[in-house]
N, C-alpha and C positions, 0 to 999 in steps of 0.2 A: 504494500500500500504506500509506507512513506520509502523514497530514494535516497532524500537527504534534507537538511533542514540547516539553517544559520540563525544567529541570534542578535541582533544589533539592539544592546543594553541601554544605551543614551537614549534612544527611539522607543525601548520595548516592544519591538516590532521582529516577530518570529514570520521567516519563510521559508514554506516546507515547499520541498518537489516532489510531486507522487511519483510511481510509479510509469503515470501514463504519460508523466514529460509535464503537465499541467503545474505551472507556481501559484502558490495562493502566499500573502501577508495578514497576517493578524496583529494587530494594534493593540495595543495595553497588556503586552502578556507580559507580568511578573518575574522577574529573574528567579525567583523560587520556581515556578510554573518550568521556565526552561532548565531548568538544572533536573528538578522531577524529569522528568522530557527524556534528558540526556539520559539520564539514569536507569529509566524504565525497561525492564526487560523485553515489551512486548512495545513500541513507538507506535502501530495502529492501535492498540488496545489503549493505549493511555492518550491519545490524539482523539479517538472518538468518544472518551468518557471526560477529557478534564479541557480540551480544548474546542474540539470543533461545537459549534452553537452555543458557544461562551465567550469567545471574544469576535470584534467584526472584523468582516476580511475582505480582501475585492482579490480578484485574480488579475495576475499581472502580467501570466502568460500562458498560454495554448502552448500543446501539445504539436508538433509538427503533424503527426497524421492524422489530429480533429481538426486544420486547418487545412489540410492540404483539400 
């Protein structure tokens, strides 16, 4: 599900890459929040329980082959 993820702390602004190429950002995430994150052994399972429909997010970028 998640590919990879970065964390910009001054911002609090977490951006995950799924799987399918697709970037999302989420705004207001906690440096606790991304630390849990990092830590979690399961990144889908703790992404769809403590982050996604908990902080707002816009997608910043498509997938090359949902655009193409």
């Amino acid at each position: 599900m998640i590919r990879r993820f970065s964390y910009d702390e001054p911002h609090r602004r977490l951006r995950v890459t799924f799987t399918s190429g697709d970037v999302y950002d989420y705004a207001g995430v906690p440096p606790e929040v991304e630390a849990a994150f990092r830590a979690a052994f399961s990144k889908g399972r703790f992404f769809a329980s403590d982050i996604r429909d908990r902080y707002p997010y816009r997608r910043v970028e498509v997938s090359v082959t949902e655009s193409s």
